[in-house]
Biopython code that builds the backbone (N, CA, C, O; Angstrom):
import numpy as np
from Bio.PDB.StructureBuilder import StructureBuilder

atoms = [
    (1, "UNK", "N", (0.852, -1.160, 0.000)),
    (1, "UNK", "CA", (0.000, 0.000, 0.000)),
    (1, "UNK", "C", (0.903, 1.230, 0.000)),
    (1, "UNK", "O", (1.792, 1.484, 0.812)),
    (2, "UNK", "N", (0.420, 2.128, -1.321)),
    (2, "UNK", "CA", (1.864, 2.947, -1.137)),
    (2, "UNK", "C", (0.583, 4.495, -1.582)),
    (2, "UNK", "O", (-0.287, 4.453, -2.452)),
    (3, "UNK", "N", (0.885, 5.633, -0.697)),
    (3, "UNK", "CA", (0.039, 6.304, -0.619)),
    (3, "UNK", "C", (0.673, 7.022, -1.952)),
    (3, "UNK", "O", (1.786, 6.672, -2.346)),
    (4, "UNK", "N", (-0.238, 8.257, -2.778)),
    (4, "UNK", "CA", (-0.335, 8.626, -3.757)),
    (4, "UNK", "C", (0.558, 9.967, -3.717)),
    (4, "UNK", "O", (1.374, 10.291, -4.580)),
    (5, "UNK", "N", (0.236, 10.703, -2.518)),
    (5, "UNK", "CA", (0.867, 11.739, -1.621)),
    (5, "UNK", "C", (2.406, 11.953, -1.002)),
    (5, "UNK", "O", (2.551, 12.017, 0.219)),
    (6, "UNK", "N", (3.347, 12.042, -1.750)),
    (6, "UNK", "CA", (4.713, 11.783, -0.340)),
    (6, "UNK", "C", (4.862, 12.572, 0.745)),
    (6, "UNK", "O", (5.493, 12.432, 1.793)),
    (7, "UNK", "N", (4.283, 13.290, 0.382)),
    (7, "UNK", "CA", (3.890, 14.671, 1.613)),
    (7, "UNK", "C", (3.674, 13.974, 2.871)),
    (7, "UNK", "O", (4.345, 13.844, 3.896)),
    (8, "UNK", "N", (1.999, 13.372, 2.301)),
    (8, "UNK", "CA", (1.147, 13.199, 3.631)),
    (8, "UNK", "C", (1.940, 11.906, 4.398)),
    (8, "UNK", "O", (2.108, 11.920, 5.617)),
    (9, "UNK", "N", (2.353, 10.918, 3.643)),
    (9, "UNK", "CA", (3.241, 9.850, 4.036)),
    (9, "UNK", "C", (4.769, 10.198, 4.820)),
    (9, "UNK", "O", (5.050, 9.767, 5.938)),
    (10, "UNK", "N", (5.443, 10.844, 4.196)),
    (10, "UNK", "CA", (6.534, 11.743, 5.581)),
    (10, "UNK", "C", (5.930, 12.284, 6.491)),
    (10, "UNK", "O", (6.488, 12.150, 7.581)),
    (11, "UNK", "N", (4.659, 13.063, 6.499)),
    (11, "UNK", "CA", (4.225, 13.357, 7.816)),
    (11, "UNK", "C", (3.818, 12.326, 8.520)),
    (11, "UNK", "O", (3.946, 12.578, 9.718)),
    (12, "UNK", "N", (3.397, 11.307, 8.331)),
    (12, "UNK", "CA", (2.809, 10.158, 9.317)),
    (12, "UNK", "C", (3.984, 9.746, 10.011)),
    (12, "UNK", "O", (4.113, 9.838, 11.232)),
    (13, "UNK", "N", (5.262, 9.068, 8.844)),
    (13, "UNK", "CA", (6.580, 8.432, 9.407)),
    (13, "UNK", "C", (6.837, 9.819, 10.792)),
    (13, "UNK", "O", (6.766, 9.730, 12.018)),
    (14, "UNK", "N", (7.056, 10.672, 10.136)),
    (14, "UNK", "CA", (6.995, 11.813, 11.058)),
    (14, "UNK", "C", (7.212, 11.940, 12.298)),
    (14, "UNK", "O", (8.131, 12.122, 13.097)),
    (15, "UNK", "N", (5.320, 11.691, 12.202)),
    (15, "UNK", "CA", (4.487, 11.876, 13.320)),
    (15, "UNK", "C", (5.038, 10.903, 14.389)),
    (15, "UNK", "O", (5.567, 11.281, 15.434)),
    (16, "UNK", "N", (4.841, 9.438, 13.977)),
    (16, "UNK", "CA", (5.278, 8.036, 14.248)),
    (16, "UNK", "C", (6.681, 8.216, 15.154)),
    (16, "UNK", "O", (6.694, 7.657, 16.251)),
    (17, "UNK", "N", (7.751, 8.906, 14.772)),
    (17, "UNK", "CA", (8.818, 9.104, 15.411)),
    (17, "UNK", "C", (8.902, 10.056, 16.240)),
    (17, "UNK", "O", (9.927, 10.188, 16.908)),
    (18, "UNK", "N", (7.994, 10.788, 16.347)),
    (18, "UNK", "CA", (8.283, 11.836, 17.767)),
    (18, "UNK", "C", (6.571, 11.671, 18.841)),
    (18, "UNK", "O", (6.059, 12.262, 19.792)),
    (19, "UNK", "N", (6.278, 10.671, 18.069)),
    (19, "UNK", "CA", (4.754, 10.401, 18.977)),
    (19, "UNK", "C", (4.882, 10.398, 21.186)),
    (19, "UNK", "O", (5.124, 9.278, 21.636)),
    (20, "UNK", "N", (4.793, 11.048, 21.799)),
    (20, "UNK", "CA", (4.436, 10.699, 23.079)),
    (20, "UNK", "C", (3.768, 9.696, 22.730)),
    (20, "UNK", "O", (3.305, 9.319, 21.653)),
    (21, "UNK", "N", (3.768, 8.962, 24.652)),
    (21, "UNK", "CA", (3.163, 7.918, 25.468)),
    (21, "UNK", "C", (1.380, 8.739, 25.131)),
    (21, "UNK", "O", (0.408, 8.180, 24.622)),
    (22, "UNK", "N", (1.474, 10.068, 25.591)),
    (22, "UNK", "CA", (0.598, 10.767, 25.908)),
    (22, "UNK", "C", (-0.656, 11.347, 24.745)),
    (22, "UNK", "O", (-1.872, 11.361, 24.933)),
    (23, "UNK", "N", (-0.089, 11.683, 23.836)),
    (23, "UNK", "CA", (-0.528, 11.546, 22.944)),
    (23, "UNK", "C", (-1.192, 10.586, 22.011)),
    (23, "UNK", "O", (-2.120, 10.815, 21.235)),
    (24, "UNK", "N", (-0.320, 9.068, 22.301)),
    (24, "UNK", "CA", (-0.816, 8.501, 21.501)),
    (24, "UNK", "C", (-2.335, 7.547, 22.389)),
    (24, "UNK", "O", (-3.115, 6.694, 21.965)),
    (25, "UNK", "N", (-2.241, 7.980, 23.242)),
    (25, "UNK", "CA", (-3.401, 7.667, 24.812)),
    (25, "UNK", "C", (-4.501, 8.370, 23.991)),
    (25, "UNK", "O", (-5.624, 7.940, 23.727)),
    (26, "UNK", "N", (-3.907, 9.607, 23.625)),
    (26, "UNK", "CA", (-5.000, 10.941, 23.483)),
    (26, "UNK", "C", (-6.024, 10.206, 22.401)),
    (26, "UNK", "O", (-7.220, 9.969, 22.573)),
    (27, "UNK", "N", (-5.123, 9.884, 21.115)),
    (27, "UNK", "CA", (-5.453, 9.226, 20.050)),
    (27, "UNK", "C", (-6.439, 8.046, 20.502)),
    (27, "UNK", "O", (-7.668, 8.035, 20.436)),
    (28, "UNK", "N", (-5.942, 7.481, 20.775)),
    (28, "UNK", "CA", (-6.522, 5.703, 21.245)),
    (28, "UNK", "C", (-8.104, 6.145, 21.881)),
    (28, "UNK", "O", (-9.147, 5.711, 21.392)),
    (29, "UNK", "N", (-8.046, 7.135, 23.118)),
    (29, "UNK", "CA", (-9.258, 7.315, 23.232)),
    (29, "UNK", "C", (-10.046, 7.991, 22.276)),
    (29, "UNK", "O", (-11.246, 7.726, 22.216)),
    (30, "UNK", "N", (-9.363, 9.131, 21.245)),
    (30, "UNK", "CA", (-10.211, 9.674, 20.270)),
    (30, "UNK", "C", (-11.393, 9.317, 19.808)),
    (30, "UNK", "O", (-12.538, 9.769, 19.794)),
    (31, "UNK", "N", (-10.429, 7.758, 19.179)),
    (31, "UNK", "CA", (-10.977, 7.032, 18.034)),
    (31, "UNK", "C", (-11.623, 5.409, 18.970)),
    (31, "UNK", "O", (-11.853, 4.264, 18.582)),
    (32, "UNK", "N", (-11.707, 6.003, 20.115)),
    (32, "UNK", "CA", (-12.799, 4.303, 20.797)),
    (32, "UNK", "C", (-11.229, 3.435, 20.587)),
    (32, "UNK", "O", (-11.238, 2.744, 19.568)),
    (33, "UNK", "N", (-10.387, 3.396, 21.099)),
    (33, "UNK", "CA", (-9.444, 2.133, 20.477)),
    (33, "UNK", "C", (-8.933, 1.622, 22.194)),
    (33, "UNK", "O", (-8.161, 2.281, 22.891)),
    (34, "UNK", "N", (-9.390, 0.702, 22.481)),
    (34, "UNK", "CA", (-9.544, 0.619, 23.826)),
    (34, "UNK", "C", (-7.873, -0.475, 24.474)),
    (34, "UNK", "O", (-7.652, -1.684, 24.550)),
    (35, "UNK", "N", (-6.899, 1.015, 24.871)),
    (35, "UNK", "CA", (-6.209, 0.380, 25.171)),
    (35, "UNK", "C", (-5.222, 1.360, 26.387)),
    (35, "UNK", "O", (-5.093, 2.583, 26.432)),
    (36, "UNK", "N", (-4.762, 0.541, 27.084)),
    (36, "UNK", "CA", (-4.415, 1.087, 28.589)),
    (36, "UNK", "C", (-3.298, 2.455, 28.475)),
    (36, "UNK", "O", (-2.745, 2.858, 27.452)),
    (37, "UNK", "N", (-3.205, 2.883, 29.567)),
    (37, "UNK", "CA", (-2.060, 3.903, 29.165)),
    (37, "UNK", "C", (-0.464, 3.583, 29.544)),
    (37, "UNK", "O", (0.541, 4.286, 29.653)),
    (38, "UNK", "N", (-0.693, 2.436, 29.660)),
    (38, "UNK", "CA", (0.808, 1.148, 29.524)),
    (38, "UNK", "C", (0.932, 0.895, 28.423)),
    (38, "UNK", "O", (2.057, 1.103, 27.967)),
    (39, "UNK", "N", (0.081, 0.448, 27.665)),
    (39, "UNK", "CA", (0.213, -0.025, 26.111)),
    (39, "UNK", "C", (0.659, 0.849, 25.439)),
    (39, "UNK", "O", (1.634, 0.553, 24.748)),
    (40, "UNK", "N", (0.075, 2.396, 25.370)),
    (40, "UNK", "CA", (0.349, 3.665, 25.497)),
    (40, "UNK", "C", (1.407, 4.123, 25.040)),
    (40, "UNK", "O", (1.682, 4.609, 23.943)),
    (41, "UNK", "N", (2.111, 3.905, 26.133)),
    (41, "UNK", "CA", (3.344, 4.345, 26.492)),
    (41, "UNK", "C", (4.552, 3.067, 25.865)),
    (41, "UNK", "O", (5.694, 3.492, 25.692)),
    (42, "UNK", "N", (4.282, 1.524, 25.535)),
    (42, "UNK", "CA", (5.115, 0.688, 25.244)),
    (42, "UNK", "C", (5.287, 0.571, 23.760)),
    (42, "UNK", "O", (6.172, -0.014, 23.135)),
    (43, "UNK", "N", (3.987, 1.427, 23.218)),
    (43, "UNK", "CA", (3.781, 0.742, 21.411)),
    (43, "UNK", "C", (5.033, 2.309, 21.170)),
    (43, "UNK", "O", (6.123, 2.288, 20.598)),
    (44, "UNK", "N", (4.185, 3.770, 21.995)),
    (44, "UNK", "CA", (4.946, 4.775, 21.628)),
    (44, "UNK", "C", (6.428, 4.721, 22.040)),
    (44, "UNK", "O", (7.169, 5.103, 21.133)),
    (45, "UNK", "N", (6.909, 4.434, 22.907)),
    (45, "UNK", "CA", (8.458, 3.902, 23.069)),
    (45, "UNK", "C", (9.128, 3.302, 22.175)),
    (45, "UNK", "O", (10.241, 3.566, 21.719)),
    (46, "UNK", "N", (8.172, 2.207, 21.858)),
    (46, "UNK", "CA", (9.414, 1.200, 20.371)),
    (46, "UNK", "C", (8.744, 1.666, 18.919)),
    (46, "UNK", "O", (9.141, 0.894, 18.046)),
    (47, "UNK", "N", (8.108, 2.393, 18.540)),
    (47, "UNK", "CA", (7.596, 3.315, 17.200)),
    (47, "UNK", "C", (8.358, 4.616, 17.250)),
    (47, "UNK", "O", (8.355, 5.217, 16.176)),
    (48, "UNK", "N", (9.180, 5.346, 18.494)),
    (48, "UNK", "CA", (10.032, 6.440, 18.183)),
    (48, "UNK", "C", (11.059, 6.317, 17.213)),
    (48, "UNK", "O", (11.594, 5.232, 16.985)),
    (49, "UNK", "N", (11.359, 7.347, 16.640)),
    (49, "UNK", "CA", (12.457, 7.419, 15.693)),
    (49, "UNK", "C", (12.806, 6.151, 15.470)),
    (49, "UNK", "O", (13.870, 5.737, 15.928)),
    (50, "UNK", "N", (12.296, 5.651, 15.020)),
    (50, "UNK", "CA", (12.744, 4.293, 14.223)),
    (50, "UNK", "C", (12.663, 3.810, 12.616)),
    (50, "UNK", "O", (13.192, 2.913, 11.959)),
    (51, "UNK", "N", (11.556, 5.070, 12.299)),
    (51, "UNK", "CA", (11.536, 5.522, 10.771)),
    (51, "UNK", "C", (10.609, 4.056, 10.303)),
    (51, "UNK", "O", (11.045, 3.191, 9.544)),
    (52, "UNK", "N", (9.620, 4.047, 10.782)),
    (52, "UNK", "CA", (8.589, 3.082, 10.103)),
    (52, "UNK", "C", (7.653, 3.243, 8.797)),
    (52, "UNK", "O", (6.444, 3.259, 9.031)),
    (53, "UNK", "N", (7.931, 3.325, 7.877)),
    (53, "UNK", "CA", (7.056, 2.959, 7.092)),
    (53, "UNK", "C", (5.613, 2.770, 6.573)),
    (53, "UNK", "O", (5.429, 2.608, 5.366)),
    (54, "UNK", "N", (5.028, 2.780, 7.070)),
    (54, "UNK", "CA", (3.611, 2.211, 7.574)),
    (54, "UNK", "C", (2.885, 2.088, 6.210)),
    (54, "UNK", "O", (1.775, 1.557, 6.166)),
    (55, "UNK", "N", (3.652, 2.697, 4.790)),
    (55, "UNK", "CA", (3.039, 3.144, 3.896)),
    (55, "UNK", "C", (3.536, 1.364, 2.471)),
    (55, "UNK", "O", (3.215, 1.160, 1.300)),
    (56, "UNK", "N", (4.394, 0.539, 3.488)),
    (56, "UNK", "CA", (5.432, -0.021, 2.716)),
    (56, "UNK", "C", (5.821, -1.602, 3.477)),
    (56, "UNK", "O", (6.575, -1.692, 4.446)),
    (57, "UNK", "N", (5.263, -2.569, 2.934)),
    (57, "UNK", "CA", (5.677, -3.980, 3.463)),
    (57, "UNK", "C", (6.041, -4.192, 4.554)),
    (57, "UNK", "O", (5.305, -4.507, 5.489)),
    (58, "UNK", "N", (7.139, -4.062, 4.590)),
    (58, "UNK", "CA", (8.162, -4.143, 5.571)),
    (58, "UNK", "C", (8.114, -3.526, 6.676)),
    (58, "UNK", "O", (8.569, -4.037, 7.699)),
    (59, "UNK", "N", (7.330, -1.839, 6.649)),
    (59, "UNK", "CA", (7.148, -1.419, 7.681)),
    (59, "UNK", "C", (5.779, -1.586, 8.467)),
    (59, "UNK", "O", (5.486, -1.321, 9.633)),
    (60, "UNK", "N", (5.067, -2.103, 7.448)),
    (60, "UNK", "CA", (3.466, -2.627, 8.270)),
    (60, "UNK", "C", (3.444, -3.938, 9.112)),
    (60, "UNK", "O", (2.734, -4.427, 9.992)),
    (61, "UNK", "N", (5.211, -4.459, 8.016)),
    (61, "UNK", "CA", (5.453, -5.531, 9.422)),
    (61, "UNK", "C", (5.715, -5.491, 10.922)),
    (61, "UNK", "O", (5.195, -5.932, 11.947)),
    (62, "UNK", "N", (6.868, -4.683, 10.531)),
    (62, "UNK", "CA", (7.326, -4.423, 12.109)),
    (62, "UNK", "C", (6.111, -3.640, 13.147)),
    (62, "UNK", "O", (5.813, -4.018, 14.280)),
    (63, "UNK", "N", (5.475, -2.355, 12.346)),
    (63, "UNK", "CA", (4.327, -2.470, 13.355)),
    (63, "UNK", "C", (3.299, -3.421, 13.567)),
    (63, "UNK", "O", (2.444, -3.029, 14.361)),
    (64, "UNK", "N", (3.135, -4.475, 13.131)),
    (64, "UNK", "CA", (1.982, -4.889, 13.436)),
    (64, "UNK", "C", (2.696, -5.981, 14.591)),
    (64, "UNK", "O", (1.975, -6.303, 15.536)),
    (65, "UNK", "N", (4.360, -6.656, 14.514)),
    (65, "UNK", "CA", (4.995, -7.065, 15.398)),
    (65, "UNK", "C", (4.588, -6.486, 16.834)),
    (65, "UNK", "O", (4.209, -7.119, 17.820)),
    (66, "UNK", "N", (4.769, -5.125, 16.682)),
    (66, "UNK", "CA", (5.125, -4.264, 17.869)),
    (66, "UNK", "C", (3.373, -4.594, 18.174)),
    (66, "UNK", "O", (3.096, -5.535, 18.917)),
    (67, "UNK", "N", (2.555, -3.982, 17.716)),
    (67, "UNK", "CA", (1.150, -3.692, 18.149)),
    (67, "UNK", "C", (0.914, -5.126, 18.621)),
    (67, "UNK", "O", (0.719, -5.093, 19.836)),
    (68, "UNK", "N", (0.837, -6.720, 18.009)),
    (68, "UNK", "CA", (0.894, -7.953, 18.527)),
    (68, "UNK", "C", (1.150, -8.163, 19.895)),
    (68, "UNK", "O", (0.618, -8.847, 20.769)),
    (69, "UNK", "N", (2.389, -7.166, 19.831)),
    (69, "UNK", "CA", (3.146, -7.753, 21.267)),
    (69, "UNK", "C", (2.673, -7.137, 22.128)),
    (69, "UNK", "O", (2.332, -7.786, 23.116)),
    (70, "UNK", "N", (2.488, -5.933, 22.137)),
    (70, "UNK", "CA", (1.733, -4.758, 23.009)),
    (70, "UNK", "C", (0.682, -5.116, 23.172)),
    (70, "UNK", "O", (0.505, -6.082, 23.915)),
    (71, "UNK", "N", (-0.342, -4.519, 22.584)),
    (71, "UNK", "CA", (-1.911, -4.249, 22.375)),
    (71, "UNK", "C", (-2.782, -5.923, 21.896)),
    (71, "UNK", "O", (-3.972, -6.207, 21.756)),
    (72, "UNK", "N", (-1.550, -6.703, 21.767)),
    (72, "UNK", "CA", (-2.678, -8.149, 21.002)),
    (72, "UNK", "C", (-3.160, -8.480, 19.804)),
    (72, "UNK", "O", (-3.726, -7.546, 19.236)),
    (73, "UNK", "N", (-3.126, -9.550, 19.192)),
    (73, "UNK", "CA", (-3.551, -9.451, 17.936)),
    (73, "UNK", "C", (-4.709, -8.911, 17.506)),
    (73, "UNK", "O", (-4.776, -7.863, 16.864)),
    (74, "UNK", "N", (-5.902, -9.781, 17.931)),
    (74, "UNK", "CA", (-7.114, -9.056, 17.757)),
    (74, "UNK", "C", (-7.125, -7.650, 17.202)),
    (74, "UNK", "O", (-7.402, -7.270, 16.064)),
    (75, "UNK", "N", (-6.692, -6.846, 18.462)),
    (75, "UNK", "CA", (-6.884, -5.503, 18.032)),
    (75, "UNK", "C", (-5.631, -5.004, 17.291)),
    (75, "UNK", "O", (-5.515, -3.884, 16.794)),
    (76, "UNK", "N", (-5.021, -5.651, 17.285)),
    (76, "UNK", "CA", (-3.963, -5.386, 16.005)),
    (76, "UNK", "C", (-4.399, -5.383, 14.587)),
    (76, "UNK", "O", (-4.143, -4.541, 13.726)),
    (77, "UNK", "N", (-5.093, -6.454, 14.493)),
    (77, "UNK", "CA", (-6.006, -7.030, 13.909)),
    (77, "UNK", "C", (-6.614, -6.242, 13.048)),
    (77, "UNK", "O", (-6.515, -6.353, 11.826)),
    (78, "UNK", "N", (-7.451, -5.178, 13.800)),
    (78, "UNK", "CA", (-8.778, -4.130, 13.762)),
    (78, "UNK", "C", (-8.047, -2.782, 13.752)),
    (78, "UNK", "O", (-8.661, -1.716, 13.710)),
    (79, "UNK", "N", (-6.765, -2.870, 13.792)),
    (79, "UNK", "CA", (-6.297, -1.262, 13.538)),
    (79, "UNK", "C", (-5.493, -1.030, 12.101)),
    (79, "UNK", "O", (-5.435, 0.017, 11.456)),
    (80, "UNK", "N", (-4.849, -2.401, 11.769)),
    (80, "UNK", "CA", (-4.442, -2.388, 10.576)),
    (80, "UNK", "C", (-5.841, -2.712, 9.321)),
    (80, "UNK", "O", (-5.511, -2.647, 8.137)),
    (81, "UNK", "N", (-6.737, -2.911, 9.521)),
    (81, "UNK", "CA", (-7.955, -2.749, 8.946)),
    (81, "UNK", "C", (-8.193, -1.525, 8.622)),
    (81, "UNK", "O", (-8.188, -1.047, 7.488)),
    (82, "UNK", "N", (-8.401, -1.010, 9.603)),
    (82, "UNK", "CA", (-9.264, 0.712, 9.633)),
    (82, "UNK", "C", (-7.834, 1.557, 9.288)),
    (82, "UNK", "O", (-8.119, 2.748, 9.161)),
    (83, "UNK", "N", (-6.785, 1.378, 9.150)),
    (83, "UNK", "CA", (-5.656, 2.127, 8.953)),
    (83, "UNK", "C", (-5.824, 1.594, 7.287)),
    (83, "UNK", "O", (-6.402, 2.530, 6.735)),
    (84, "UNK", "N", (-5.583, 0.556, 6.312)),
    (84, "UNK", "CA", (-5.907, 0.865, 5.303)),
    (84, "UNK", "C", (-7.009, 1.593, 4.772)),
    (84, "UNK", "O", (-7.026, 2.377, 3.823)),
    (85, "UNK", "N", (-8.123, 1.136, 5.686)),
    (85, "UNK", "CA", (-9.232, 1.925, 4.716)),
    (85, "UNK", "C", (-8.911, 3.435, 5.122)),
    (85, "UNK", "O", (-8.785, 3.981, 4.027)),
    (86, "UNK", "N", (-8.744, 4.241, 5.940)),
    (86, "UNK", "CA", (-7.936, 5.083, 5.981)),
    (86, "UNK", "C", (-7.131, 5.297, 4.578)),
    (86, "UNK", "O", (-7.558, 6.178, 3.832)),
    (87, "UNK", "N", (-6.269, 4.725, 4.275)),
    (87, "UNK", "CA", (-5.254, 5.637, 3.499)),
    (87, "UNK", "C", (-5.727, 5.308, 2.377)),
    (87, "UNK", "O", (-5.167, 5.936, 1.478)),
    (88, "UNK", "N", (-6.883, 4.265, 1.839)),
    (88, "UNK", "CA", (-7.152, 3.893, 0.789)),
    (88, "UNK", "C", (-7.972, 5.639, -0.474)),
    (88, "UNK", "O", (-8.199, 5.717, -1.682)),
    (89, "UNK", "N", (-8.172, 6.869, 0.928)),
    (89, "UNK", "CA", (-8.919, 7.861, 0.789)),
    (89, "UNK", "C", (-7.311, 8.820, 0.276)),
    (89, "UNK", "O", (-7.431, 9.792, -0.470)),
    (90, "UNK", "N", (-6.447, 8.551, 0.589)),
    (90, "UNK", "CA", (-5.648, 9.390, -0.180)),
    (90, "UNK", "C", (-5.483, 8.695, -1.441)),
    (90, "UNK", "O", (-4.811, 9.200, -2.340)),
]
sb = StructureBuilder()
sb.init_structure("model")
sb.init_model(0)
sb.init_chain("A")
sb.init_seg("    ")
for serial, (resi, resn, name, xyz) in enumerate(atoms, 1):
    if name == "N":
        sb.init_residue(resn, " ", resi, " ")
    sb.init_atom(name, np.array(xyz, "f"), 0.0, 1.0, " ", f" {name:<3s}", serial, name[0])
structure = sb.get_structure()
């Protein structure tokens, strides 16, 4: 899945690398994504500056590794779902 935009796709990697614990809490409750503010803080710790991808094989791997290990498949599951249909709009 490779977005159409390189713009909007460096801003996500971006985003992804300077994300707070806190923020990404902020997020999770935004959007109903029901997950603790440990998880929080463990997915945003190993997604810092690490330059993920999210737009590109390899990097939807390693997050969905990380989110597995953290947050569980299931809802790993259900975020890489709604994250394509998401970008399917750019």
């Amino acid at each position: 899945m490779t977005l159409l935009n390189p713009i909007i796709e460096q801003l996500v990697i971006q985003k992804m690398n300077q994300i707070t614990p806190a923020e990404l809490y902020q997020y999770a409750r935004q959007y109903s994504i029901p997950v603790t503010k440990q998880q929080a803080e463990n997915v945003a710790m190993r997604v810092q500056n690490k330059n993920i991808n999210v737009f590109q094989p390899a990097g939807q791997k390693q997050l969905r590794l990380i989110l597995d290990e953290e947050i569980g498949p299931e809802l790993a599951e259900s975020l890489q779902k709604q994250f394509e249909q998401l970008a399917k709009g750019f």
